[in-house]
N, C-alpha and C positions, 0 to 999 in steps of 0.2 A: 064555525070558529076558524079562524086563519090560522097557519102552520107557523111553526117557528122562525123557518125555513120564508116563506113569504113575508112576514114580517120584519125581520133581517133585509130582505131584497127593498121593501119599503124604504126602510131606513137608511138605502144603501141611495136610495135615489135622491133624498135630500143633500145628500154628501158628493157622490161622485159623478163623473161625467155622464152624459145621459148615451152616448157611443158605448162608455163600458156597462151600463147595466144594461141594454140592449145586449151585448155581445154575451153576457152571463145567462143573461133570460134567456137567450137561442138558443145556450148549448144545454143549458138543463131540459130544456124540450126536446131538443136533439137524443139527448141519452136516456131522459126518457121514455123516448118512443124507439129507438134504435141503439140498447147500454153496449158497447164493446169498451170493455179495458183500458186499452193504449191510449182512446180517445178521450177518458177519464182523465188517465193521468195526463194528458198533452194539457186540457181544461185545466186542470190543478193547477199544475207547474204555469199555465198560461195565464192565471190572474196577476201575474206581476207585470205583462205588457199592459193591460190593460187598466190596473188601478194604481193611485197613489199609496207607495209605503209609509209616507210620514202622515199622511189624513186621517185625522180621526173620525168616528163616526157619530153624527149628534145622533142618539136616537128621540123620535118624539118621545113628550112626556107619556101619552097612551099607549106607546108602546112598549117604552119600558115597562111601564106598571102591570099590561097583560102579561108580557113575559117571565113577569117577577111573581106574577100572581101562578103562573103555570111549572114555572123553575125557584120554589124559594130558594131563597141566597146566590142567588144567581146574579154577578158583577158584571156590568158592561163598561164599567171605568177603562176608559185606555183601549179598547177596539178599534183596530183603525182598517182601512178597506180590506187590506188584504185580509185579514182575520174574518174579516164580517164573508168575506164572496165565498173564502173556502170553505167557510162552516157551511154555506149555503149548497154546497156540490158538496161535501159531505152528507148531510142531513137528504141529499136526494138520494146518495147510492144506498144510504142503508133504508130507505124507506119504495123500493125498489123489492116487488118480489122476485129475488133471484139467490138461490140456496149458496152463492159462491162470494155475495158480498162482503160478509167477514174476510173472506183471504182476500179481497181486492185491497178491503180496508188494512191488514198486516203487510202488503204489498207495498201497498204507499206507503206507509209509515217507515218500513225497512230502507225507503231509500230516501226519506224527505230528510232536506235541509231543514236548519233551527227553526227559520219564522214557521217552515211548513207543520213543524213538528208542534208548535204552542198551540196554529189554528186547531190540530187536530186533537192537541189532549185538550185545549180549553174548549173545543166542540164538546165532550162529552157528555153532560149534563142536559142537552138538549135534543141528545140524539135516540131514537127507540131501541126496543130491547136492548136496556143497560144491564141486563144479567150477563150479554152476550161479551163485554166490554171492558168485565175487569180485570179479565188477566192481561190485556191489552195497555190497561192503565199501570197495573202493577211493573209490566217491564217495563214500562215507562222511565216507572221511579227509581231504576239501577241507574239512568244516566246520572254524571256530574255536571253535567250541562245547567247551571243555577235558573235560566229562564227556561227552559224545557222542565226542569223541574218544580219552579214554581207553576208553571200554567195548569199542571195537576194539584198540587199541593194548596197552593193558595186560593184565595178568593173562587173556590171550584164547589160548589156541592156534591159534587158526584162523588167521592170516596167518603162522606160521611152517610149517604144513603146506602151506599150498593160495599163497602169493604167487609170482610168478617175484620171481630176484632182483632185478631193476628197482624192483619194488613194493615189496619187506619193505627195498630200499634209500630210498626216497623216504618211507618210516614211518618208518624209524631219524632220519630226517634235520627230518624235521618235529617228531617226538617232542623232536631238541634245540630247533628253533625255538623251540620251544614251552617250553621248560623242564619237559618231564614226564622223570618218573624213571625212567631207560633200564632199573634193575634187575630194573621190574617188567613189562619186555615181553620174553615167553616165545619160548623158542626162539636169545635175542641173539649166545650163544656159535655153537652149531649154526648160523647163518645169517651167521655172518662170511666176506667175501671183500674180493679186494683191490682191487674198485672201490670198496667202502663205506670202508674202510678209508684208502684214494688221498681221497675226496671227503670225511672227517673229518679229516684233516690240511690237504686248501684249506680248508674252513672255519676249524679255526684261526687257517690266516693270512690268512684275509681278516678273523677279531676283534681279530687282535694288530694288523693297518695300521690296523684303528677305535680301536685303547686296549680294546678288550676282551679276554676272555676266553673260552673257550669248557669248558662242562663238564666234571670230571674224568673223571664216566664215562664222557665222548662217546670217548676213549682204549682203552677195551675194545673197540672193534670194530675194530683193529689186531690184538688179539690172532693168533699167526699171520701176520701181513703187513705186518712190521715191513721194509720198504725203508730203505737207505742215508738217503734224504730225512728219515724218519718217525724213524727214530733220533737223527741231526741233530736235530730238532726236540721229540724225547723230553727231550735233555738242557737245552733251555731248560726245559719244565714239572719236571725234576728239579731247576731252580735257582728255584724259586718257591718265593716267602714263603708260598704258599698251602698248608695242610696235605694237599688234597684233592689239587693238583697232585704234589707230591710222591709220597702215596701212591699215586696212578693209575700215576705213571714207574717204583715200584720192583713194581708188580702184573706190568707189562709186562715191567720186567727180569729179574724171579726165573724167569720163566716162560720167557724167551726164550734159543733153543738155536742161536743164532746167533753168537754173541759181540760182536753189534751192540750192546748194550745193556751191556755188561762196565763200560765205564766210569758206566754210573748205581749197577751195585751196589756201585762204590766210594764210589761218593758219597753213599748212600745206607744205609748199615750197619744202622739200627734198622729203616728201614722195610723193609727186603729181611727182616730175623730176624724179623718180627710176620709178612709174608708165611709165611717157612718155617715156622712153627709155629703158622701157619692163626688169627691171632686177627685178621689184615687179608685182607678176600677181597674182591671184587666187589662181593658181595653187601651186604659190611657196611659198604663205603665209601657205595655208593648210599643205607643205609639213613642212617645219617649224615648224607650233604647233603641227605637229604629229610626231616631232622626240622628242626624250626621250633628258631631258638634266640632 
């Protein structure tokens, strides 16, 4: 079976010039028959002579589909060369037995620029020993940088396989600080519990004591852990002018087998019947408040 990493190069050759995947193939041979450091990073920093930054990368349909079959939830939407070559000198250094390549790999990272900094958090999920990688990913997560920070957070499988729940809680919770769009971090259902849950409802009310608001999709991570409290506090966002409020309370009521939530689907008739009949889901509300209107 073909590497990721070879794969990736595949797909780089339908896309890019055939001068720069020659020059990538070299130097992965190169390092890996003779790894020194400096020459690492020169490669790194060097895929931007050599590829296009605005090219995206077609991958074949067989090759997505291996790769997806090998990384669930694994997105190749929007990879364009340079993302594709450094994953590729990526996935070599650490597949490289050499006891020091973790610290090469915090090396780079301590000095890379943004784009270099996406390649290398959205590498993640592709790269071996991911036990070795998460606190690598967690500092990650203190940047404000929104695209350094989505390239972990988003469309990434790697923090809903490898975080304790502590971690994939302090992502979920930053991802609202931050206003990025919870639909697109993998795993959100799978990783719900009722500390996350418990600390989306004090947020709440610690925006409704400010005059604010807090996201309608921040309410999908109750799913499941709907408390006395949280229902209480459900049937306010069911009385909101807000269409997104509304629809988030009857996502939560249609779903819930508690009978905590009974009195939202009275109050709620149309948006509970667009739930039953699947034309309101999660997904579609997310996609929704994340279009620009």
């Amino acid at each position: 079976m073909e590497s990721p990493y070879e794969l990736l190069l595949g797909a780089l050759e339908q896309t890019a010039s055939s001068d720069a995947v020659r020059w990538l193939r070299g130097e992965c041979t190169r390092l890996s028959r003779h790894f020194e450091e400096n020459p690492f990073f020169f490669a790194f920093s060097g895929v931007s002579r050599h590829f296009d930054r605005n090219a995206e990368v077609t991958f074949p349909k067989g090759t997505a589909e291996v790769l997806q079959r090998q990384i669930p939830g694994l997105c190749l939407k929007h990879w364009d060369e340079f993302r594709t070559a450094r994953t590729v000198l990526i996935g070599l250094l650490l597949t490289l037995d050499r006891p020091d390549r973790l610290r090469t790999l915090e090396r780079l990272t301590s000095s890379a620029d943004i784009r270099e900094l996406i390649a290398i958090f959205g590498a993640l999920p592709l790269l071996p020993n991911p036990e070795d990688l998460v606190e690598l990913a967690r500092d990650g997560l203190r940047t404000n940088i929104l695209s350094v920070f989505d390239a972990i957070a988003l469309r990434n499988p790697f923090p809903e396989r490898h975080f304790t729940e502590e971690g994939w809680n302090q992502l979920v919770l930053k991802a609202l600080f931050l206003g990025r769009p919870l639909h697109r971090v993998v795993g959100l259902d799978a990783r719900a519990n009722p500390a996350l849950a418990e600390a989306v409802d004090y947020l709440a009310h610690e925006r409704w004591s400010a005059g604010r608001k807090i996201p309608p999709e921040a309410w999908r991570c109750c799913t499941g852990y709907v408390t006395d409290q949280i229902a209480h506090d459900l049937e306010r966002v069911a009385a909101s002018p807000d269409r997104g409020d509304r629809e988030a309370a009857a996502l939560l009521a249609v779903g819930d087998t508690t009978g905590r939530l009974a009195p939202i689907r009275e109050a709620l008739p149309a948006e509970c019947a667009d739930v039953a009949m699947g034309s309101l889901t999660w997904d579609s509300l997310g996609a929704l408040l994340a279009t620009p209107v």
